[in-house]
Backbone as ProteinMPNN parsed JSONL, in Angstrom:
{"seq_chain_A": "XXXXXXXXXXXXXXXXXXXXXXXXXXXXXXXXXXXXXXXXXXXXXXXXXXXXXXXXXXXXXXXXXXXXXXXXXXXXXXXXXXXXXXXXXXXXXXXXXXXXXXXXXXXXXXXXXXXXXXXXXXXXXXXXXXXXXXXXXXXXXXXXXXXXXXXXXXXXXXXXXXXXXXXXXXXXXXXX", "coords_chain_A": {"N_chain_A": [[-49.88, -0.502, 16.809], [-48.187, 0.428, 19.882], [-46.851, -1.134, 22.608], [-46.04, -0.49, 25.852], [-43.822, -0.064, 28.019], [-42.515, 0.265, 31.619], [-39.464, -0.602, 34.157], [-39.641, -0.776, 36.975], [-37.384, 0.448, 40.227], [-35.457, 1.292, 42.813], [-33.562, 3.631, 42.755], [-32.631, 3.54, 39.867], [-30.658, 2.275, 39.151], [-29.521, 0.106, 39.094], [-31.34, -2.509, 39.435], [-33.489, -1.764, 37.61], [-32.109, -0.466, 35.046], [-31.527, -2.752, 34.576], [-32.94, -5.102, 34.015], [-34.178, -3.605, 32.434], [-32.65, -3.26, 29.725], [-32.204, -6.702, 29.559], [-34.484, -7.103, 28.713], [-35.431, -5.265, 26.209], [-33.382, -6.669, 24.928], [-34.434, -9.17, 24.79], [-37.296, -8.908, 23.608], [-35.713, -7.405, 21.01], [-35.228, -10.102, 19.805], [-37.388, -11.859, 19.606], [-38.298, -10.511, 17.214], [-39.936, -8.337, 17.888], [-39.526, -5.597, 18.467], [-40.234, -3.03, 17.044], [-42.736, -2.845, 18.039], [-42.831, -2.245, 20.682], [-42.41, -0.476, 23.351], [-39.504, 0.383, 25.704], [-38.816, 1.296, 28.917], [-37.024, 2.372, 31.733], [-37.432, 3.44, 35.543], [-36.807, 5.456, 38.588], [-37.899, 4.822, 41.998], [-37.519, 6.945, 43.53], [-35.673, 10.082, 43.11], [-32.812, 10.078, 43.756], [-30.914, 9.531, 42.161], [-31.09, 10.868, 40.047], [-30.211, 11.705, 36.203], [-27.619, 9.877, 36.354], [-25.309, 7.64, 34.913], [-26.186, 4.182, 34.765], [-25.27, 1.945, 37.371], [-22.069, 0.87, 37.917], [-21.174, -1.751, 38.205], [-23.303, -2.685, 37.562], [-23.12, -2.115, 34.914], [-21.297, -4.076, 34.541], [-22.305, -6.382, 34.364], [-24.113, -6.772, 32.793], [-22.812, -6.299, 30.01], [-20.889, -8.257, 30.36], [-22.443, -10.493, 29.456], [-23.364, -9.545, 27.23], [-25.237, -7.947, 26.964], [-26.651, -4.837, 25.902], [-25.953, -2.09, 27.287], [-26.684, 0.812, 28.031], [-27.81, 3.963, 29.765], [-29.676, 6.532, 31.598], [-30.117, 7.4, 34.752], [-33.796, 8.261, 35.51], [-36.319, 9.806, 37.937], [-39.964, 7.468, 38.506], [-42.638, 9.604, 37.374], [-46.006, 9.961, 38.196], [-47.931, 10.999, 36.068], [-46.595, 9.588, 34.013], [-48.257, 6.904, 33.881], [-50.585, 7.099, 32.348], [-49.728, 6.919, 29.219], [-48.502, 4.352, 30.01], [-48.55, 0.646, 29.342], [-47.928, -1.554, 31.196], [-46.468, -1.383, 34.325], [-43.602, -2.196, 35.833], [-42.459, -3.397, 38.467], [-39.371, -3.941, 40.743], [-39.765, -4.953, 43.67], [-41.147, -5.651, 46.426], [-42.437, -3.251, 47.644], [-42.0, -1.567, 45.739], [-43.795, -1.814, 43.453], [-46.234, -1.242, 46.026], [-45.67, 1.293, 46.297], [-45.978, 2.5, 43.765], [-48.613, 1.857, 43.109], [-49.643, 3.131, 44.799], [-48.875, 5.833, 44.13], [-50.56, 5.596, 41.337], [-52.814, 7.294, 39.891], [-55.269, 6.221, 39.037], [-57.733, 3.258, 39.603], [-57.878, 1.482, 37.494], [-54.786, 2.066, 36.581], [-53.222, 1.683, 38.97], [-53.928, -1.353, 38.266], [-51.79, -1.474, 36.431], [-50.01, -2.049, 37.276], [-47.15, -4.07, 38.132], [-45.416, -7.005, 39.552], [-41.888, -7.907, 38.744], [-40.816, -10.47, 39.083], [-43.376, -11.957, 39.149], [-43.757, -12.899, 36.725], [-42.971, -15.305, 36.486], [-43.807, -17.537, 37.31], [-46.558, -19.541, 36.341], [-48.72, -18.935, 33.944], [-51.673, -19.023, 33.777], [-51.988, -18.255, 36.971], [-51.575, -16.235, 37.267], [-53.209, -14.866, 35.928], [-55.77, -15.45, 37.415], [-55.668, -14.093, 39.818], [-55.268, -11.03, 39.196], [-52.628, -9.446, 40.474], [-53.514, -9.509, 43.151], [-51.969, -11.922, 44.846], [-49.067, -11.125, 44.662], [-48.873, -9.074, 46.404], [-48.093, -9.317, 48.626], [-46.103, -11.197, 48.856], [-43.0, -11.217, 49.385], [-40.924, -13.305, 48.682], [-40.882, -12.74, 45.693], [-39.629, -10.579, 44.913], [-36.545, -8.769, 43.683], [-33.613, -8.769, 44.875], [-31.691, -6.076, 46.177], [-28.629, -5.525, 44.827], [-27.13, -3.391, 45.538], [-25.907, -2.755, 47.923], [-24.044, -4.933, 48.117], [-21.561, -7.433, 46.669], [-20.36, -8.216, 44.004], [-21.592, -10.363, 43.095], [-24.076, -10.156, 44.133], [-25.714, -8.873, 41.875], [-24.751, -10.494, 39.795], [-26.605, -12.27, 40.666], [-28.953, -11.052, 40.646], [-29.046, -10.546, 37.907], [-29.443, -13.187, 36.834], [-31.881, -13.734, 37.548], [-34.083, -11.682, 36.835], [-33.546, -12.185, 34.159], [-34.867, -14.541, 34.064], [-37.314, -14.219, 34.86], [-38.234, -12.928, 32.687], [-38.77, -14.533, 30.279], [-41.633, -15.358, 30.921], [-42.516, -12.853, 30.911], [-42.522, -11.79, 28.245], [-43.556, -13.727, 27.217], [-46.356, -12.64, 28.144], [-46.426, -9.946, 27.405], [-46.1, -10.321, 24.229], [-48.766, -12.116, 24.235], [-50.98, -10.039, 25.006], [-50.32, -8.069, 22.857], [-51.181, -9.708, 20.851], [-54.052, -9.591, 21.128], [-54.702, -6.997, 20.527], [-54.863, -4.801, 17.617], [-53.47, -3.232, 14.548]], "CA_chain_A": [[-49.974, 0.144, 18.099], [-47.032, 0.174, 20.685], [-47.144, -1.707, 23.539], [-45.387, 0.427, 26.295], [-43.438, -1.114, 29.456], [-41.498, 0.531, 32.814], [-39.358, -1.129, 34.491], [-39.167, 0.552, 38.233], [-36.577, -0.033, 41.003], [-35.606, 2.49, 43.552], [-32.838, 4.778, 42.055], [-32.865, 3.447, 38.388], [-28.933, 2.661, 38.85], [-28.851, -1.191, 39.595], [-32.09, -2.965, 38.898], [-34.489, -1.922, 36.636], [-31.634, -0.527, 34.123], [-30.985, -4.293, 34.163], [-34.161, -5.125, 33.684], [-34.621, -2.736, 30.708], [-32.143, -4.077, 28.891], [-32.649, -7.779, 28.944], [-36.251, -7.531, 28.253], [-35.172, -5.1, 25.093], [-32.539, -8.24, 24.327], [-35.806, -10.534, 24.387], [-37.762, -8.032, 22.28], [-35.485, -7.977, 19.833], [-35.067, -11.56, 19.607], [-38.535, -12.281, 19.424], [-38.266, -9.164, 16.226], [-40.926, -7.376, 18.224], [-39.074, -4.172, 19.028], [-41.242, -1.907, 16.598], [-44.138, -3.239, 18.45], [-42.873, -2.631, 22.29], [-41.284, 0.125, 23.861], [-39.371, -0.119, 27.238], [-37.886, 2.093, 29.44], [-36.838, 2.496, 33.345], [-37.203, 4.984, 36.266], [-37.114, 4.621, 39.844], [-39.055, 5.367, 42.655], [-36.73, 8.186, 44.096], [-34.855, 10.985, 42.342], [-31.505, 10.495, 43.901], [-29.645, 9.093, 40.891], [-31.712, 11.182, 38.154], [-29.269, 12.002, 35.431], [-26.364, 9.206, 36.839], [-25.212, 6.681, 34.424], [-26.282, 2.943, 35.479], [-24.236, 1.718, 38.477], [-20.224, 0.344, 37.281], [-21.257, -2.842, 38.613], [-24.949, -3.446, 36.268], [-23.344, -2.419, 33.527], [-19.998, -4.828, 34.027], [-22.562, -7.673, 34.396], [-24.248, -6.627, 31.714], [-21.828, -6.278, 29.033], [-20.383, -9.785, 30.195], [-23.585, -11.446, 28.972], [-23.822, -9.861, 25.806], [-26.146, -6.752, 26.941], [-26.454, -3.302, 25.817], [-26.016, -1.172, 28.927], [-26.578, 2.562, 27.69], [-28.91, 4.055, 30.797], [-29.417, 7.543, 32.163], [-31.597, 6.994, 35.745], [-34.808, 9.13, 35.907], [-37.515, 9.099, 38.261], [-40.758, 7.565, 37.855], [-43.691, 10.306, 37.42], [-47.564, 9.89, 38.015], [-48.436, 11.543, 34.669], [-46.439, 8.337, 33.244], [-49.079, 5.827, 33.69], [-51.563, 7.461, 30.892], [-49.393, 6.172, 28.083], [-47.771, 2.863, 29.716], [-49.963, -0.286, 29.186], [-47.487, -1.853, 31.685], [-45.517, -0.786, 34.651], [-43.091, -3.791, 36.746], [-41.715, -3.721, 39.888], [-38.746, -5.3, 40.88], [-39.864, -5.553, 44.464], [-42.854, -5.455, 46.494], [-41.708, -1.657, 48.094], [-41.784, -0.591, 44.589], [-45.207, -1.904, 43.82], [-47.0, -0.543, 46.995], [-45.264, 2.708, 46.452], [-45.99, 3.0, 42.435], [-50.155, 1.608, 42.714], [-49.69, 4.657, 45.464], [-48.901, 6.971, 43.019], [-51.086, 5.801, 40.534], [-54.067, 8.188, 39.693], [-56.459, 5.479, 38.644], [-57.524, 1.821, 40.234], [-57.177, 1.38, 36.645], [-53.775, 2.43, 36.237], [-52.848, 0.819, 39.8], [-53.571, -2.241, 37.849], [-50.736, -1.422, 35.23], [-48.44, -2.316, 38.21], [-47.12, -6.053, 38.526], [-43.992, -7.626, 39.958], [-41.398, -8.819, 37.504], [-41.079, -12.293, 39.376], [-44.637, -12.732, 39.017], [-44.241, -13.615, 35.672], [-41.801, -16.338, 36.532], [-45.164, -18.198, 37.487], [-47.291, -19.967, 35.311], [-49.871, -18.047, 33.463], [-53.087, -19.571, 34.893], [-51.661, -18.144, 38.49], [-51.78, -14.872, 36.964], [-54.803, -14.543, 35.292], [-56.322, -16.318, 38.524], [-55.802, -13.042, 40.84], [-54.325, -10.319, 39.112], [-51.977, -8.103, 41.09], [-53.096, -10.009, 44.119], [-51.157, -12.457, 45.387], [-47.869, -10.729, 44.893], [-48.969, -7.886, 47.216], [-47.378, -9.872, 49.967], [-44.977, -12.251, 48.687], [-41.488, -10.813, 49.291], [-39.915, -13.791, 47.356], [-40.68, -12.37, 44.343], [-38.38, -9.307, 45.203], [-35.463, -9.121, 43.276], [-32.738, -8.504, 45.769], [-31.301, -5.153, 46.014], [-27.422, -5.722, 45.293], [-26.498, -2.12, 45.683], [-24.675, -2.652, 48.633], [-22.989, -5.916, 48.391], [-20.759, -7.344, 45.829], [-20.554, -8.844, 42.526], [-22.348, -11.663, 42.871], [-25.641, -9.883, 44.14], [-25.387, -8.5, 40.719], [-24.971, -11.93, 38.945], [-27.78, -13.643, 41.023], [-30.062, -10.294, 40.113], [-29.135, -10.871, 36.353], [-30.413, -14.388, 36.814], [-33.873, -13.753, 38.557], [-34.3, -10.708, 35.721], [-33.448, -12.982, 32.59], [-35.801, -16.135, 34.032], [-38.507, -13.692, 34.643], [-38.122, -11.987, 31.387], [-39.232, -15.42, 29.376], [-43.037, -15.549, 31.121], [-43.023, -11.068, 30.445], [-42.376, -11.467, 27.07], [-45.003, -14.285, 26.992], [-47.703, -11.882, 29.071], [-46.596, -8.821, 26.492], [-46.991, -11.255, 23.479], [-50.257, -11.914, 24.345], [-51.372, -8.655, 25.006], [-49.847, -7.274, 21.561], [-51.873, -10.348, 19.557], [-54.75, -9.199, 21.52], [-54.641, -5.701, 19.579], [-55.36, -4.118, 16.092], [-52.234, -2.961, 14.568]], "C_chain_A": [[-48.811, -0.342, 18.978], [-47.3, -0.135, 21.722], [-46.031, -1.006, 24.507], [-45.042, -0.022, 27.672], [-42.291, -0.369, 30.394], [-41.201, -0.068, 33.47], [-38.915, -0.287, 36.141], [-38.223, -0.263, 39.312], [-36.524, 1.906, 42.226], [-34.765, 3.299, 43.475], [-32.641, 4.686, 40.604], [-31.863, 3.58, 38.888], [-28.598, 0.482, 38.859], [-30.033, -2.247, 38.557], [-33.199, -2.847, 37.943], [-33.711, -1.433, 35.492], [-31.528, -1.661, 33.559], [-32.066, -4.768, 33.977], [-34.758, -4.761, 32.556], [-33.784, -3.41, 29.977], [-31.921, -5.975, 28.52], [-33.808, -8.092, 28.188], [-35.411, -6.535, 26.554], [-34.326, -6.217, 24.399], [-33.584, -8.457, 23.617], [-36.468, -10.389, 23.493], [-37.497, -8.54, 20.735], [-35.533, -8.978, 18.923], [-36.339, -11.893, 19.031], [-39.17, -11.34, 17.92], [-40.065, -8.171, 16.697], [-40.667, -5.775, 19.005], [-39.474, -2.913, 18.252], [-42.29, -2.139, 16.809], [-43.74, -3.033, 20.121], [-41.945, -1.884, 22.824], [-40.553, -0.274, 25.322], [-38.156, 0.695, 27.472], [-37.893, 1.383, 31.059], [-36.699, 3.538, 34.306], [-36.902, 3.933, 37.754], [-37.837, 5.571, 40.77], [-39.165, 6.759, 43.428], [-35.856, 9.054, 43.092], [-33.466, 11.031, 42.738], [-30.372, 10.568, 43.177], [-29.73, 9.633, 39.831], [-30.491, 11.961, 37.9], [-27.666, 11.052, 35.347], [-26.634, 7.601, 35.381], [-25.536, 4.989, 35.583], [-25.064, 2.185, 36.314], [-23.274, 1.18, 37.675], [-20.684, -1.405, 37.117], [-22.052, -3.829, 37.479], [-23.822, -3.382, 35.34], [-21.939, -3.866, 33.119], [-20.689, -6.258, 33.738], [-23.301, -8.205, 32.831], [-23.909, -6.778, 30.677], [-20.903, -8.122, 28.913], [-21.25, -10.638, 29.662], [-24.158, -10.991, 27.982], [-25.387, -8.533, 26.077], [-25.974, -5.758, 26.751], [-26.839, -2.281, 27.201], [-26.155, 0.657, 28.788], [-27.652, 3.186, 28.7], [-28.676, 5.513, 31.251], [-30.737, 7.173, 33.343], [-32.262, 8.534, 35.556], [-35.342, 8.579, 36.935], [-38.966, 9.133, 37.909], [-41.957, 8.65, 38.025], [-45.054, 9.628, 37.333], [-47.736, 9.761, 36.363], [-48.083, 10.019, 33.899], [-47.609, 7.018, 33.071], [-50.263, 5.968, 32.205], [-50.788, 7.069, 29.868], [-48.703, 4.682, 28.206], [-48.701, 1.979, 29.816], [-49.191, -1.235, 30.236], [-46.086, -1.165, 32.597], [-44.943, -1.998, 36.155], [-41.938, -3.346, 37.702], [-40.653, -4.362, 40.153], [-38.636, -5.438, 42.113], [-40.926, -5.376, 45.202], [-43.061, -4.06, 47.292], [-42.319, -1.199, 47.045], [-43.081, -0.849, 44.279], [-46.219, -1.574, 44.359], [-46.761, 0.819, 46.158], [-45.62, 3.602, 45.07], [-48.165, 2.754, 42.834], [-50.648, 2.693, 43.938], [-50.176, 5.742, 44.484], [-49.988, 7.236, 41.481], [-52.467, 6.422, 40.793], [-55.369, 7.487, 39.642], [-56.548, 4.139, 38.997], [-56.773, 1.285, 38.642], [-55.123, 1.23, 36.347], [-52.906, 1.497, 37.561], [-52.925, -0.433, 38.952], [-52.713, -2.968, 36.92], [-49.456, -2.713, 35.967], [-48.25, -3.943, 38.791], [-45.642, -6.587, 39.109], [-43.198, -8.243, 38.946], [-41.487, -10.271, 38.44], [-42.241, -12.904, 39.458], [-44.802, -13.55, 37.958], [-43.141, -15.182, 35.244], [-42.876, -17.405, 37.104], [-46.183, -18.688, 36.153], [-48.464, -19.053, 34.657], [-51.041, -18.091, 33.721], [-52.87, -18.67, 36.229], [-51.767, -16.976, 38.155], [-52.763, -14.57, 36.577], [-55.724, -14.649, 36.749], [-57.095, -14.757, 39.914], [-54.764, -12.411, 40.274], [-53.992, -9.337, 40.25], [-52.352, -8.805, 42.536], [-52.49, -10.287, 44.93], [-50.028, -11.85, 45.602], [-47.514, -9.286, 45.517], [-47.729, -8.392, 48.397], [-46.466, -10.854, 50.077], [-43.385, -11.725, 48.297], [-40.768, -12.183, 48.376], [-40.244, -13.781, 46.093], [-39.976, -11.422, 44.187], [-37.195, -9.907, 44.268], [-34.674, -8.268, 44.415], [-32.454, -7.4, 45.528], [-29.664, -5.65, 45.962], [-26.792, -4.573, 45.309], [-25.364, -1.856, 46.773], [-23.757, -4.165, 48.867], [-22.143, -5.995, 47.28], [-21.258, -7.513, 44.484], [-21.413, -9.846, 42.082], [-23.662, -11.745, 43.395], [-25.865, -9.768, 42.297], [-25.759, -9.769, 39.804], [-26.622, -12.472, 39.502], [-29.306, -12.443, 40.512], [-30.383, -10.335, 38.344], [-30.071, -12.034, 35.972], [-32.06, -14.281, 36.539], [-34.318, -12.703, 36.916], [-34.567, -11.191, 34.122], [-34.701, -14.25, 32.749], [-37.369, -15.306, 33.51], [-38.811, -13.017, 33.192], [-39.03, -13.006, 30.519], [-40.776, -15.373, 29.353], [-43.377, -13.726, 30.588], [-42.97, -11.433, 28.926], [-43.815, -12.168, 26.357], [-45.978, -13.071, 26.694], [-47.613, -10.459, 27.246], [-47.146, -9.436, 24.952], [-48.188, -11.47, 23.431], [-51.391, -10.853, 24.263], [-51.166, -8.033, 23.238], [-50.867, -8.197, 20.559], [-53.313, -9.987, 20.142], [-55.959, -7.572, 20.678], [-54.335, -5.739, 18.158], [-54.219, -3.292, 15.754], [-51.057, -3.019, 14.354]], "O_chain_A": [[-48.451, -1.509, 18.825], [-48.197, 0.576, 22.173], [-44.947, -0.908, 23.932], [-45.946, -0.342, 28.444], [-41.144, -0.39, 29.947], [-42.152, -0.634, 34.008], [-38.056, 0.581, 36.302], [-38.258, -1.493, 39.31], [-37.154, 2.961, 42.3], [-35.024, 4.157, 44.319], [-32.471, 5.757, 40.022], [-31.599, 4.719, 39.273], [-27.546, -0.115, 38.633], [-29.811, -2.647, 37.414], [-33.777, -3.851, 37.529], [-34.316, -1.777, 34.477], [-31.439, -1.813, 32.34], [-31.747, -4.964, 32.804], [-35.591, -5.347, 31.865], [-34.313, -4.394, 29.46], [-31.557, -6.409, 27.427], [-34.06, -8.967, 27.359], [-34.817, -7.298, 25.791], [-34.676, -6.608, 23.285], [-33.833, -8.201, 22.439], [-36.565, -11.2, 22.572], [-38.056, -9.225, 19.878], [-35.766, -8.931, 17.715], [-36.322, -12.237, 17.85], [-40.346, -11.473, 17.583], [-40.92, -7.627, 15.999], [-41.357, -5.109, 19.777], [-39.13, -1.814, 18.687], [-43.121, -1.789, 15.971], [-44.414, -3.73, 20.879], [-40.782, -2.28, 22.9], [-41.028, -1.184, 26.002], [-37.103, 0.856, 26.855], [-38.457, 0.372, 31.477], [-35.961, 4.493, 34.061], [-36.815, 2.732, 38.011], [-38.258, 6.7, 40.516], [-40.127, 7.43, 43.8], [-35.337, 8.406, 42.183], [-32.777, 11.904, 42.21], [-29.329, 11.211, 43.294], [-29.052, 9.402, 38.83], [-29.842, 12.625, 38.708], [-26.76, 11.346, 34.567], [-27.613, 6.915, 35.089], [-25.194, 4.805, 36.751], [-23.998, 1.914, 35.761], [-23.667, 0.972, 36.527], [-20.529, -2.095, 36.109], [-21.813, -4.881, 36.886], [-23.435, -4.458, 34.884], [-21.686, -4.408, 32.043], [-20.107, -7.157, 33.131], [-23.218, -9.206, 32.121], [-24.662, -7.504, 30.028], [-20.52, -8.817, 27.972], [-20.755, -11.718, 29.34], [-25.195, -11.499, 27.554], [-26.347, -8.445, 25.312], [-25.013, -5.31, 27.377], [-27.876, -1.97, 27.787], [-25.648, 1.485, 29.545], [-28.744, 2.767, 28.318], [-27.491, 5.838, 31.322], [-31.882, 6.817, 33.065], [-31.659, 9.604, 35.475], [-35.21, 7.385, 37.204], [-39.48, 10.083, 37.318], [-42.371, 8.531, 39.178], [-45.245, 8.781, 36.461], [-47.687, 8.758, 35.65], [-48.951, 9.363, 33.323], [-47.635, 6.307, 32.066], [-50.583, 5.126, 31.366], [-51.667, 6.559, 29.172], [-48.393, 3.951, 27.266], [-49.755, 2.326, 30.349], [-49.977, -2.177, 30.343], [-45.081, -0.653, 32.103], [-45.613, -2.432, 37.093], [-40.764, -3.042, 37.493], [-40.737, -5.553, 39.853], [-37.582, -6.005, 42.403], [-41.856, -4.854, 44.587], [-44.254, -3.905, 47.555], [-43.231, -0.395, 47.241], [-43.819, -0.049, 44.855], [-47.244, -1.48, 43.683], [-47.639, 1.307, 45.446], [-45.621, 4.832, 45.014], [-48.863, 3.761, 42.714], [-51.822, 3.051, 44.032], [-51.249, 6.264, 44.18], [-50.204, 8.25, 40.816], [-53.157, 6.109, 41.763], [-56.407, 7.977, 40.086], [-55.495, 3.536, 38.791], [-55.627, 0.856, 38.506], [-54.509, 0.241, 35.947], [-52.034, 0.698, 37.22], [-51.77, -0.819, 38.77], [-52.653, -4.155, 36.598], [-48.659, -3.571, 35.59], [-48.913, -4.666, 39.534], [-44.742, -6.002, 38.507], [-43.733, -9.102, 38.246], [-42.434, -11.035, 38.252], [-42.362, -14.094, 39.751], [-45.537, -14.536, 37.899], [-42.789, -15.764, 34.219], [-42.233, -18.423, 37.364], [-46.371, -18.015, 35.139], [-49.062, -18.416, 35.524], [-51.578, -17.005, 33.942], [-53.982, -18.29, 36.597], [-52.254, -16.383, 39.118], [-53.271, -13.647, 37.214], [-56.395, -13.65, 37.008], [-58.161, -14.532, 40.488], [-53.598, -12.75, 40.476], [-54.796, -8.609, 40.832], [-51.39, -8.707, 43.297], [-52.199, -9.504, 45.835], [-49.696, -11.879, 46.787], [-46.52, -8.578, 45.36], [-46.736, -7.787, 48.8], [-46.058, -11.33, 51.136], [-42.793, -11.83, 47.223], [-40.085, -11.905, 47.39], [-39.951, -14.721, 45.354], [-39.549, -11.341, 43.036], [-36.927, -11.098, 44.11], [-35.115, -7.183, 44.794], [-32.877, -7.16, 44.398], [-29.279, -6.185, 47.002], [-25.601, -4.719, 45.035], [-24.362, -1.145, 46.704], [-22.918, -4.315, 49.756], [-21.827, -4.933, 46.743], [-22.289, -7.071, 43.978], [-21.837, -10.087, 40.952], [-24.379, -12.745, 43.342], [-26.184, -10.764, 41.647], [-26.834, -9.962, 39.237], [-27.526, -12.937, 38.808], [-30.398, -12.866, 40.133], [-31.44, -10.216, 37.725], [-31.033, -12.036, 35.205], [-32.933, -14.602, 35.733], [-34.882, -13.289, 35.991], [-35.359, -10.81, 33.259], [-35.303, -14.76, 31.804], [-38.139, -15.476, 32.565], [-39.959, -12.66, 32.927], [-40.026, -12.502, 30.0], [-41.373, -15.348, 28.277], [-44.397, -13.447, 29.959], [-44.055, -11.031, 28.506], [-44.661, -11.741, 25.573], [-46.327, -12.611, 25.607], [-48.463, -10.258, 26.378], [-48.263, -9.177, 24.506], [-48.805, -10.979, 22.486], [-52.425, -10.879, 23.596], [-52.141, -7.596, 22.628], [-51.362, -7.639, 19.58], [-54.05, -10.19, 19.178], [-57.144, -7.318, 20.459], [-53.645, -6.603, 17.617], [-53.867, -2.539, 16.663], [-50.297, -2.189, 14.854]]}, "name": "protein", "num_of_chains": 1, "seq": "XXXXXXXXXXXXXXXXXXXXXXXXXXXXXXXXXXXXXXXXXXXXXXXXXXXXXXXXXXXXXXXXXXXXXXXXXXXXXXXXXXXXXXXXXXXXXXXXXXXXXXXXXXXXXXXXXXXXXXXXXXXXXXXXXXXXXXXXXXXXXXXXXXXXXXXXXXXXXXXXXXXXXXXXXXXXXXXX"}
């Protein structure tokens, strides 16, 4: 069974392309990439069809990432097949457990820097706490330079180690 993961931002051009592709990195690494799909949208349609910003993919590519990205945005309907859908700020969060159809399905929706937290703290109060904790935001570097960029790569790759955990778990959880 496939374990199924969105990564949302708010044009799909900066952060959650970057986002998609480290976590596929991690995947791989971990040889669980015929066990775990993962895509990215964002929360607005302004960028649908635009290759991932110049910037992601230069940071990208310097660290050894595959940067291939077309932005969509994300749809309702999407939640019925994802078993996970991650935020990369707390905007995007509100605005997606909005959209979702089902409390259920609201509970798909989690912050990536949540999982940069211990696992106890998560289990504890899911979806909770990180209603209201802007420093789990990953920065928007859309309008500054290069080195938003770098420090968003960072935050993206730390958090990635505890997601891969959380998905791990989940996947030994299941029949399959």
């Amino acid at each position: 069974m496939t374990y199924r993961v969105c990564f949302v931002c708010t044009g799909n051009i900066c952060r959650s392309p970057m986002a998609e592709s480290v976590f596929r990195a991690r995947v791989q690494e971990a040889g669980l990439e015929g066990r775990v799909e993962i895509d990215s949208a964002g929360t607005g349609g302004w960028h649908e069809g635009d290759a991932a910003d110049p910037r992601t993919v230069t940071v990208l590519d310097e660290h050894g990432y595959r940067s291939e990205h077309v932005a969509r945005q994300f749809q309702p309907g999407w939640f019925a097949r994802l078993d996970l859908v991650v935020a990369l700020d707390t905007g995007h969060l509100k605005a997606l457990r909005r959209l979702a159809p089902t409390e259920e399905d609201a509970r798909k929706v989690r912050l990536l820097r949540s999982y940069t937290r211990p696992a106890s703290d998560l289990r504890a109060t899911p979806g909770a706490p990180e209603d209201t904790c802007a420093d789990l935001d990953v920065p928007d570097p859309y309008y500054g330079g290069a080195d938003g960029f770098q420090e968003c790569l960072e935050m993206v790759e730390e958090a990635s180690t505890g997601l891969l955990a959380a998905v791990r778990e989940q996947l030994e959880g299941r029949i399959g």
